[in-house]
C-alpha positions as CSV (number, residue, x, y, z in Angstrom):
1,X,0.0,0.0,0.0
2,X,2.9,2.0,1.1
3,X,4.6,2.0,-2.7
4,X,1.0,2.3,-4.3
5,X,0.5,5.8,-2.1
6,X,4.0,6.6,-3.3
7,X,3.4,5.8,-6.9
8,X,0.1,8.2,-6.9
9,X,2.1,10.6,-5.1
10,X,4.5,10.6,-7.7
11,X,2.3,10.5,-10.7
12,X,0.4,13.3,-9.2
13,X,3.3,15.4,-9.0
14,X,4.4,14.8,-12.1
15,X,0.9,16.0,-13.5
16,X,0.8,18.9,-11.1
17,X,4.2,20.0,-12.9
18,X,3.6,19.5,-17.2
19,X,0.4,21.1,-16.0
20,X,2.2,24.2,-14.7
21,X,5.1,24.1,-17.6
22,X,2.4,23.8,-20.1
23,X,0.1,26.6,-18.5
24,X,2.9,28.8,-18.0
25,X,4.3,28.3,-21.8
26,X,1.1,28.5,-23.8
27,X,-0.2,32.0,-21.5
28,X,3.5,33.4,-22.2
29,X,2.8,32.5,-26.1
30,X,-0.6,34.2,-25.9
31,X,0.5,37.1,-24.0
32,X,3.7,37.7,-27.6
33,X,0.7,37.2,-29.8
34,X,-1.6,39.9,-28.2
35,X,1.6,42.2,-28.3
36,X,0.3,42.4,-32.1
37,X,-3.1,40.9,-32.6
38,X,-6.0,42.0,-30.5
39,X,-7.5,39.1,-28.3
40,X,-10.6,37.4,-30.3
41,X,-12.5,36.6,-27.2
42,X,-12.6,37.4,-23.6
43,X,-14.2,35.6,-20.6
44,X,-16.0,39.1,-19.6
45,X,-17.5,39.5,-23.2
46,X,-18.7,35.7,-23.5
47,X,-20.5,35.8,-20.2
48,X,-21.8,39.4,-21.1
49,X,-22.7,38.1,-24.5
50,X,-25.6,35.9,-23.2
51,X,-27.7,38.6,-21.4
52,X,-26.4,42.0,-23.4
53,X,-25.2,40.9,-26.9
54,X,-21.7,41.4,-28.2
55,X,-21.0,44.7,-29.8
56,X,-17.3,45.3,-30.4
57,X,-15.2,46.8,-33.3
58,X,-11.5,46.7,-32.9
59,X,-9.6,50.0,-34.2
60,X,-6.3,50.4,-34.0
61,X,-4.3,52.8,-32.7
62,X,-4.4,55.3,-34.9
63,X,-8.3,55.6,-35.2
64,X,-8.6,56.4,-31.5
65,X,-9.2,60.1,-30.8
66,X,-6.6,61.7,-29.1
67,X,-8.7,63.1,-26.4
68,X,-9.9,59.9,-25.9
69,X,-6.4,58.2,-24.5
70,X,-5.5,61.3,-22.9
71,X,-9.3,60.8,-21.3
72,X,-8.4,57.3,-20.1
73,X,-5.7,58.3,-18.2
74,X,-6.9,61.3,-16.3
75,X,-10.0,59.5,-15.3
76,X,-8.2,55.7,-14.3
77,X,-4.8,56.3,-13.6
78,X,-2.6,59.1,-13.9
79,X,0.3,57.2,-12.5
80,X,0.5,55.6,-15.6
81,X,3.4,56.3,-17.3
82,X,5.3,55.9,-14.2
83,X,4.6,53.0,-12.9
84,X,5.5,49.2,-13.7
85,X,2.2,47.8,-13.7
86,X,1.0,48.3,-10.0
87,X,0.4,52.1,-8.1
88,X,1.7,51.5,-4.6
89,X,0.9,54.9,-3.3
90,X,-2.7,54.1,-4.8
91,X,-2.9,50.6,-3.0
92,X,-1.3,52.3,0.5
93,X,-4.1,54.5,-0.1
94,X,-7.2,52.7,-0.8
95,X,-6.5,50.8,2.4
96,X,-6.8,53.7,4.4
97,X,-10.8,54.7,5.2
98,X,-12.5,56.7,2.4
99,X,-13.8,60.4,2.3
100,X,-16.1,62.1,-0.1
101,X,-15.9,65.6,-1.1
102,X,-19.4,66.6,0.2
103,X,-20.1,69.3,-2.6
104,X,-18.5,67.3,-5.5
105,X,-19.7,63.6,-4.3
106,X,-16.5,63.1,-6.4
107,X,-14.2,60.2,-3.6
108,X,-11.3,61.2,-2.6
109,X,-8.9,58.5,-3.2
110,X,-10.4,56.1,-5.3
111,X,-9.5,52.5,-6.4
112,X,-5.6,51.1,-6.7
113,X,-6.0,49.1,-9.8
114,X,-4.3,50.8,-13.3
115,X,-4.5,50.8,-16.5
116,X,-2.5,47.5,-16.6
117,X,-4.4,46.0,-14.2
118,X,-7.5,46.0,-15.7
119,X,-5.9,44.9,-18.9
120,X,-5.1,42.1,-17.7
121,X,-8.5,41.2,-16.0
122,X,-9.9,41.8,-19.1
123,X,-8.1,39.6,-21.9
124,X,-6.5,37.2,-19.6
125,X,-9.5,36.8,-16.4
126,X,-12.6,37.5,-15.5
127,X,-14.6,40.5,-13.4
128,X,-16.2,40.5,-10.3
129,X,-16.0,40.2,-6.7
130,X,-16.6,37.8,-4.2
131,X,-14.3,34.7,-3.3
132,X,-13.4,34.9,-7.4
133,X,-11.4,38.2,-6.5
134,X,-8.8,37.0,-4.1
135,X,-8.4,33.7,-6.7
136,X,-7.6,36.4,-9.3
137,X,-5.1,38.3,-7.5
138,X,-1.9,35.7,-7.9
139,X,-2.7,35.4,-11.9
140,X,-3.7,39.0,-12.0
141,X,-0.2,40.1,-10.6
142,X,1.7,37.6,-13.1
143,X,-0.3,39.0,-16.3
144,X,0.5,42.4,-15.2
145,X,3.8,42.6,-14.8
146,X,4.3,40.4,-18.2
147,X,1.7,43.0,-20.1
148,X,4.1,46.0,-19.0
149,X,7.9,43.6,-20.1
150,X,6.2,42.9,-23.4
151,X,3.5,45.1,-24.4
152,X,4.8,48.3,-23.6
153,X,2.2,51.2,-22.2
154,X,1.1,52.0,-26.0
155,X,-0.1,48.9,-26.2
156,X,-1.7,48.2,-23.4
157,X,-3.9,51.7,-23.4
158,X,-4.7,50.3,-27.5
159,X,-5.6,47.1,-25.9
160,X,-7.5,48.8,-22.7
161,X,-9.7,51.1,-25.2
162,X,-10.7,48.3,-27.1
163,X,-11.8,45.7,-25.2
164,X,-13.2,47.3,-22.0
165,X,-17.2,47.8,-21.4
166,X,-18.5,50.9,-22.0
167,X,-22.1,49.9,-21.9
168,X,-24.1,47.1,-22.0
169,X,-22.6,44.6,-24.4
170,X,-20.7,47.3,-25.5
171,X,-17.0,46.4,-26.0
172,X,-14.4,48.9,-27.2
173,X,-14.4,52.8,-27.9
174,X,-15.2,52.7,-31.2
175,X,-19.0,50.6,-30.7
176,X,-19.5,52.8,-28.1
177,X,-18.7,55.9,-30.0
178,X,-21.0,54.9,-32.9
179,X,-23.4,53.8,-30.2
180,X,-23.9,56.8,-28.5
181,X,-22.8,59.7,-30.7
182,X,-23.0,58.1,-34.3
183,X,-19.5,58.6,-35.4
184,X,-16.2,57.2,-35.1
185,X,-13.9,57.3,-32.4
186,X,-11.6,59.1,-34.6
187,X,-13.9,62.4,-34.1
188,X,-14.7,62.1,-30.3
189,X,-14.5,65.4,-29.0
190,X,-13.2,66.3,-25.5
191,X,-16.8,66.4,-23.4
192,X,-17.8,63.2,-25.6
193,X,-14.9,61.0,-24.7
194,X,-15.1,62.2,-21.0
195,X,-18.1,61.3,-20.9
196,X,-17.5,57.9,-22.5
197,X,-14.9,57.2,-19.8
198,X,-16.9,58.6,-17.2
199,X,-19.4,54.9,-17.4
200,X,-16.6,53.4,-15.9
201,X,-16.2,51.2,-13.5
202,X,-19.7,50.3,-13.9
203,X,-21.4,50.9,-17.2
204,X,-24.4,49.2,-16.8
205,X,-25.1,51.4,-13.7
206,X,-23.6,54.6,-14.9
207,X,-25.1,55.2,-18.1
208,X,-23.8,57.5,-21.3
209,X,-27.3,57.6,-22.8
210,X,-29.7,58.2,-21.0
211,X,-26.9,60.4,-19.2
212,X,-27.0,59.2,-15.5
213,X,-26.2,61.3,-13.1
214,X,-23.1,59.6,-12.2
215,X,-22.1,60.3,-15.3
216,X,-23.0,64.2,-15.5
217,X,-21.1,65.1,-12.6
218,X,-17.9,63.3,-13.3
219,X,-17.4,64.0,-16.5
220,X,-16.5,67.6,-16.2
221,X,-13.8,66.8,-13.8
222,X,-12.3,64.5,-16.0
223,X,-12.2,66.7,-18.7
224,X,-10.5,69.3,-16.1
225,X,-8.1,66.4,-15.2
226,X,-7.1,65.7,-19.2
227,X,-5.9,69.8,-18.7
228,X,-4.2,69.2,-15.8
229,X,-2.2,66.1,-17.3
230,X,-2.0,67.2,-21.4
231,X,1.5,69.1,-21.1
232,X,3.6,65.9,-19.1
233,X,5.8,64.4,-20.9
234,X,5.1,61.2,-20.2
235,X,1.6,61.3,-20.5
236,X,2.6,62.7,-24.5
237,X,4.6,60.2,-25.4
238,X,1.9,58.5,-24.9
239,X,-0.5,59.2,-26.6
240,X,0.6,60.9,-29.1
């Protein structure tokens, strides 16, 4: 019985570790294609696709509005050309108890995930909260720091605008530019792209059209944060 146990044990571990090689070659292989071709599916537009539809038109970089990256940015993380994947002054923060500005309702201090981050959640995982989250973290970590060796930031803010929901079933900048003000994302003015962003976290909840209130009230300070940010270098080599 002994040598039996010791057998399984064996065998086991021996699955345990192709398992792990194998998961850890083919996710590195996926992770070199995306640096060029733009994910065909995610987990969080499959599941969405059942209850919401799909609608999602990949752009490249080049027929993304300018205001709209520089939008991105000032709205999710202006740490981002600085940082190598993770905010720490943003995480030290967030665990610290929350305050609202009482005549903005805008928080003060708002989430630690970046740009990267959600990249990562969104091609590689899945959303949501729960148990699921703290399962995500370990994965979440390894696809960030691997999105920001081989992507670069470019890529990851193409990759961020295109796949990210900005309505129900709405994938992308450019379906939700055509969906909500009938032109491409090319043309997005300053206000519209602000407001586009403005839907996130939650753009089922916070809606573009009708304009929630949510929506109305942030968008103005995000288009006062894209002024605050424009003339940084970093932020311009960026985008531009």
């Amino acid at each position: 019985m002994k040598a039996k146990a010791k057998q399984l044990l064996k065998r086991t571990w021996w699955w345990i570790k192709w398992i792990s090689i194998w998961g850890f070659v083919s996710s590195l292989l996926y992770i070199i294609i995306c640096r060029w071709v733009m994910p065909p599916i995610t987990i969080t537009q499959i599941t969405n696709s059942f209850g919401y539809g799909l609608k999602r038109d990949y752009v490249s970089w080049d027929e993304i509005s300018y205001n709209v990256k520089l939008a991105a940015i000032a709205s999710e993380d202006q740490a981002f050309p600085d940082h190598g994947g993770f905010d720490w002054d943003a995480i030290e923060k967030s665990l610290r108890p929350k305050k609202k500005n009482k005549k903005t309702k805008i928080p003060l201090g708002g989430g630690a995930s970046t740009l990267t981050q959600q990249v990562a959640k969104n091609v590689f995982l899945w959303q949501g909260g729960g148990i699921t989250r703290y399962i995500r973290k370990v994965p979440e970590m390894y696809y960030t720091k691997m999105i920001e060796w081989f992507w670069g930031k470019k890529r990851i803010l193409e990759v961020y605008l295109n796949v990210v929901e900005m309505g129900p079933g709405i994938f992308g900048i450019e379906a939700a530019s055509q969906k909500y003000f009938g032109k491409s994302a090319k043309k997005l003015s300053r206000a519209e792209a602000a407001m586009i962003i403005a839907c996130l976290p939650n753009p089922k909840r916070f809606t573009v059209k009708p304009l929630s209130g949510r929506v109305a009230w942030r968008y103005p300070w995000i288009v006062q944060q894209m002024g605050n940010i424009e003339d940084d270098e970093d932020v311009q080599t960026i985008i531009r």
